[in-house]
N, C-alpha and C positions, 0 to 999 in steps of 0.2 A: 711400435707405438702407433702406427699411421689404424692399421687392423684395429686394437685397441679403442682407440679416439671412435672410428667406426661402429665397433661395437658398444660404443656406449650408447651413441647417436640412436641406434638399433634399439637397446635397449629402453632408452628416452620414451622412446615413440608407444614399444608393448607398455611399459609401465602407466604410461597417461593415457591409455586406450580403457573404456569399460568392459567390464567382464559380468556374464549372469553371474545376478548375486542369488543368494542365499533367501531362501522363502517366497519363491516365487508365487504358489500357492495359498499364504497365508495374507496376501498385497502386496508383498515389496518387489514393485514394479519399476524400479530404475538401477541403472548402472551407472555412477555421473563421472569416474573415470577423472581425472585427474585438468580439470581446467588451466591451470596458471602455466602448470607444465607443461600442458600440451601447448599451448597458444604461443610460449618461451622459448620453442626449438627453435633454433637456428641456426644452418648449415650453410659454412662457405668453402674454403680451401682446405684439404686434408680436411675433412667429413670437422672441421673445429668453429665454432662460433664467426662468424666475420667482423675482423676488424674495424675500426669506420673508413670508409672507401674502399673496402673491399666488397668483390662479387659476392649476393648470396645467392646459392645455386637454391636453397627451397627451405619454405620454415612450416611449425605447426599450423594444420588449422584441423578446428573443433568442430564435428560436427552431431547432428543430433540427426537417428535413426528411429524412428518410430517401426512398433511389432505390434501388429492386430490381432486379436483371438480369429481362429477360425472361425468363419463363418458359421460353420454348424455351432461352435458353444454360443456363439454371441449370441443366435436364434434362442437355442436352449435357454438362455439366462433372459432372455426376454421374454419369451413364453412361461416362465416360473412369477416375474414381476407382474403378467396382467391378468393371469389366471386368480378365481376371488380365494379366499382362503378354504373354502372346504374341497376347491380342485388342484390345489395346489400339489396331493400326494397323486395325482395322477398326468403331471408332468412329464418329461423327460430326463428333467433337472435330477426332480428330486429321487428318481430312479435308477439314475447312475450309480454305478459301480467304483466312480473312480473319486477323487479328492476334489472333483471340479465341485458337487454341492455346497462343501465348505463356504464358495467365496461368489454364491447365489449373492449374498446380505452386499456385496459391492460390483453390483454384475455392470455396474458404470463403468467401473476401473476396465473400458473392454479390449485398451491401449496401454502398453509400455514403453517411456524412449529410452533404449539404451544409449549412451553415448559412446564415439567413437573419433578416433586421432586418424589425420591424416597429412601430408604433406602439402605445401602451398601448389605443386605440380598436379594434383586430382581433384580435378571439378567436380560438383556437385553432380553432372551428369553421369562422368566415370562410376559415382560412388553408386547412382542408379542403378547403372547397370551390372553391378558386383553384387546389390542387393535385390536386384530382382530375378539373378540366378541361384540364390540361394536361398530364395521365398520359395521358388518352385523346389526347391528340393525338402524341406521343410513342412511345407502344405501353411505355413504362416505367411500372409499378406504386412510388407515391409517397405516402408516407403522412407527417403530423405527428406525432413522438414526443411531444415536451412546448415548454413556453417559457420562458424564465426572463423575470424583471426583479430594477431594482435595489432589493434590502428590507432595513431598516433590522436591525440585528445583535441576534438576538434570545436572551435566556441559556436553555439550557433545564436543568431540573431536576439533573442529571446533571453538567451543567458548574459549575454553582454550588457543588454537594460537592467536587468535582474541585477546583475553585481555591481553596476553603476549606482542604481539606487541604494541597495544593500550598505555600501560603502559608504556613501553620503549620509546614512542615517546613524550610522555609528560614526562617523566623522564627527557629524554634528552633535554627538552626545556625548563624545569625549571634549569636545571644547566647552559643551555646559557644565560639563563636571568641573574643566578646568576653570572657567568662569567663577563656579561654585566656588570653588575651594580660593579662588581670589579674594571674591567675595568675603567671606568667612574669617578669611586672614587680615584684611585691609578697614573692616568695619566699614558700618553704611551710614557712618554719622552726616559725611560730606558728600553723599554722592547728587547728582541732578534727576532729575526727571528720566532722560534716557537711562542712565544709568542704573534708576529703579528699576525700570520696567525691564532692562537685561538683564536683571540679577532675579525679577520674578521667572521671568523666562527657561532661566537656568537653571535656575532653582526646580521647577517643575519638570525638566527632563533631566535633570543631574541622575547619575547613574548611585551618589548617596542617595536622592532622599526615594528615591525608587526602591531602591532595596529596604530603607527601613520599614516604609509604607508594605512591604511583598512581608517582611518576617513579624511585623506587629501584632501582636494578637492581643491587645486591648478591647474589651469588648467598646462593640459599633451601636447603631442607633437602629439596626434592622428590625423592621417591626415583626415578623416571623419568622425565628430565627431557628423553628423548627422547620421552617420549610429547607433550609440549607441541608440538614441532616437527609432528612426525603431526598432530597436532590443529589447529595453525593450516593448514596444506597442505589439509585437510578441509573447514575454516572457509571458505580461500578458493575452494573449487572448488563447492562449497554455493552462495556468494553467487554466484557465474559462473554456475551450473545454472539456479538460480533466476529470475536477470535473462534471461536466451538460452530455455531451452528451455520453462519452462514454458508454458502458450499461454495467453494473453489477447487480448481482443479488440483492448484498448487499443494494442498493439505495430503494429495493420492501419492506424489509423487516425490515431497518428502521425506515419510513417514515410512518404516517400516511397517511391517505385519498391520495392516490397514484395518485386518476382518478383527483383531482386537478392540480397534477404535470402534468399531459398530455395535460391540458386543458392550462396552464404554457408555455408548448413545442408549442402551436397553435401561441402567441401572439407575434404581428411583433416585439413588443419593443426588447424579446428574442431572434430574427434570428438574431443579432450579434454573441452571442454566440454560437448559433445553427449551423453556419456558420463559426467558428472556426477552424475547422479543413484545411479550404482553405489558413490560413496563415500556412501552413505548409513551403510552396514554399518560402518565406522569409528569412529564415534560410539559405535556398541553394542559395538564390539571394545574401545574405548578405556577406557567406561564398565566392563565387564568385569572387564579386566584390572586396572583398578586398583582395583577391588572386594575382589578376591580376592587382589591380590600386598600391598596394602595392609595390609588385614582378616588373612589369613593369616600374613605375618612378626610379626606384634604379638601372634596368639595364646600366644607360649611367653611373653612377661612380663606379659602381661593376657588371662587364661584369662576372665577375663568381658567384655560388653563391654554398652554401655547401650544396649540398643536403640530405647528412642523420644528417645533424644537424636541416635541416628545416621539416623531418619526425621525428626526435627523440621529439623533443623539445611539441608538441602540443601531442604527443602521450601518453609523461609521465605527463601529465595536466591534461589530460581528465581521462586517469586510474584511477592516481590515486584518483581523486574523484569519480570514480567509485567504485572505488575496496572500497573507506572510507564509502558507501553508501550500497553497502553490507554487510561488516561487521558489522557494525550498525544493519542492517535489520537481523542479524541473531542473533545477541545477544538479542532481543526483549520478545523471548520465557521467557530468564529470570527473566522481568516484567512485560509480559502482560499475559494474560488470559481472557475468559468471551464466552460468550454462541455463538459467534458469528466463535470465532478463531477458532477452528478446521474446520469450512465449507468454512472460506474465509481466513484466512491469512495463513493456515497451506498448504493449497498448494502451494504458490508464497512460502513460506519459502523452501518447499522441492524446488521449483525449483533451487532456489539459492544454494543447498548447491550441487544438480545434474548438476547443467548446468552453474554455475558460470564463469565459466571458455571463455563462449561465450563471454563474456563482455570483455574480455582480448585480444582476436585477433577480435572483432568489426563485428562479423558476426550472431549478433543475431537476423538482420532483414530476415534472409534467414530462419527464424525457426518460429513457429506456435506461438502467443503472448501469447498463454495460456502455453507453454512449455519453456520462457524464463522465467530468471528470471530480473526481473525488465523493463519488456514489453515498457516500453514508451522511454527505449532508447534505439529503435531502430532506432530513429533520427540522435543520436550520430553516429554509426555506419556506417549510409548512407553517414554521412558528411564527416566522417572519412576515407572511402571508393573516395568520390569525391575527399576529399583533397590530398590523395595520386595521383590519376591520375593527377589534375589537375599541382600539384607543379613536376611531371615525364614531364607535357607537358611543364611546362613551363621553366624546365632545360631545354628539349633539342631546344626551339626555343630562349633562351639565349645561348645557349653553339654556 
């Protein structure tokens, strides 16, 4: 039995180790090997799980092994990208004999990490030097990025605010609701002055009248209520732009047979979405328009108009889904994790918790998109930025 227990142990460890996969040459550039399970071993007496207070002699950890193209292809795949197109057939690239031309179209992809299990007893350095004798035998340059293991969930400063407030704000809307639902039952023939005004109170954040207001669809008093149509069309070619074209690394190392997706990126049906990013202009036509058609028919019955009520107002709208959009995104560490998060979500989280603060005065399109945190609104900001001039200009040609 004792042999057994061991050999499963054994077993544990090859089964959540990565293996080359399948199509290497066609993109599919990762091995992600078995996370939960690797980071899950744990070995204490007779090679079996340790019980609580018992010794454990050594548990999983995960780590991530980066594999470089040889230097000569990387060169090659470089010299085919900046060559113009009529010297292109007089490459190296495209001269080759071998399957490397295929995957010219992703000569980015010039890195793969396979992943690999190891025991809590092998440092990152040990795993160095196992892989840098086996680069030299190879002719592939192979370096250790990081390791993970499994650590216990720890709160940090930022999340604790976060949930504090969090909680407070649904605390406070389930006693409006219960208020509501008082209200409602008790009638408001007798009630006082305070009493009104906590039964208005309630009434506007009751978690009823919220939702009926959310599923109503009575028609409104919008005065272009074509622009909403425009606007969703915008919305959704936004979110398609966003998810397709932007480049992240992340989409290489997902993604099987990668030279597919390129071949994807060729086909007209695609240039809508490829072409995505041109409704950007939309947003500010839309924003615009109804600034002005808005602002402008109300001047002949309201020749004044309030202006830090018409900046406050769209200000505290925008935040504060921003600021809800943050917090959110910070408390995530709580429940995510996997082989992927420390190289891609662990920096946008640092950004947020360094640079949050941009999002608050709308100037985080003035900053590098890798250094913001939550890089795609810096739409927001722009708009934000226009609507302030716009609604200054058109105080002073009302006033």
């Amino acid at each position: 039995m004792y042999f057994e227990e061991v050999h499963n142990r054994h077993l544990t460890v090859v089964d959540a180790t990565g293996k080359p996969p399948s199509g290497l040459f066609q993109g599919t550039s990762v091995a992600l090997g078995d996370f939960d399970e690797c980071i899950n071993v744990r070995v204490g007496k007779n090679a079996k799980p340790p019980e609580p207070g018992q010794r454990e002699y050594f548990h999983g950890k995960y780590c991530t092994v980066e594999c470089k193209m040889p230097k000569g292809i990387s060169d090659a795949m470089q010299e085919y990208e900046d060559a113009s197109p009529g010297k292109k057939s007089n490459t190296s690239m495209a001269n080759s004999k071998t399957s490397a031309y295929e995957i010219w179209s992703v000569s980015e992809i010039s890195s793969f990490p396979p992943w690999s299990m190891h025991s809590s007893t092998c440092e990152v350095e040990d795993l160095s030097s196992i892989t840098s004798t086996v680069a030299r035998q190879i002719g592939f340059p192979i370096s250790v990025l990081h390791c993970q293991e499994k650590e216990p969930i720890e709160f940090r400063t930022e999340q604790i605010i976060i949930i504090i407030v969090l909680l407070a704000v649904v605390l406070t809307v389930l006693f409006a609701t219960t208020l509501h639902l008082y209200f409602d039952k008790f009638g408001i023939d007798s009630l006082s002055q305070t009493e009104r005004m906590l039964q208005n109170v309630s009434q506007s954040i009751s978690v009823i009248n919220s939702t009926k207001k959310l599923v109503d669809i009575s028609k409104d008093n919008h005065p272009m209520p074509t622009m909403r149509g425009l606007l969703l069309v915008t919305i959704v070619g936004t979110i398609l732009a966003h998810t397709y074209i932007i480049y992240n690394n992340l989409y290489l190392f997902k993604y099987m047979n990668v030279v597919n997706f390129y071949d994807y990126m060729q086909q007209f049906v695609f240039s809508i979405v490829a072409n995505g990013s041109n409704g950007m202009e939309n947003y500010f036509f839309i924003a615009g328009f109804l600034i002005t058609f808005i602002r402008w028919s109300k001047s002949t019955n309201t020749p004044k108009i309030n202006l830090p009520k018409l900046l406050f107002k769209p200000y505290v709208r925008m935040t504060f889904y921003q600021l809800l959009a943050i917090a959110i995104f910070l408390l995530l560490p709580l429940i995510g994790s996997g082989p992927f998060w420390g190289d891609f979500v662990g920096p946008f989280l640092q950004n947020c918790r360094d640079r949050w603060w941009l999002n608050l005065f709308y100037v985080q399109n003035y900053w590098p998109s890798d250094d913001t945190c939550l890089y795609h609104t810096w739409l927001l900001a722009a708009i934000m930025q226009l609507y302030v001039v716009a609604m200054i200009l058109v105080w002073f040609l009302i006033k």
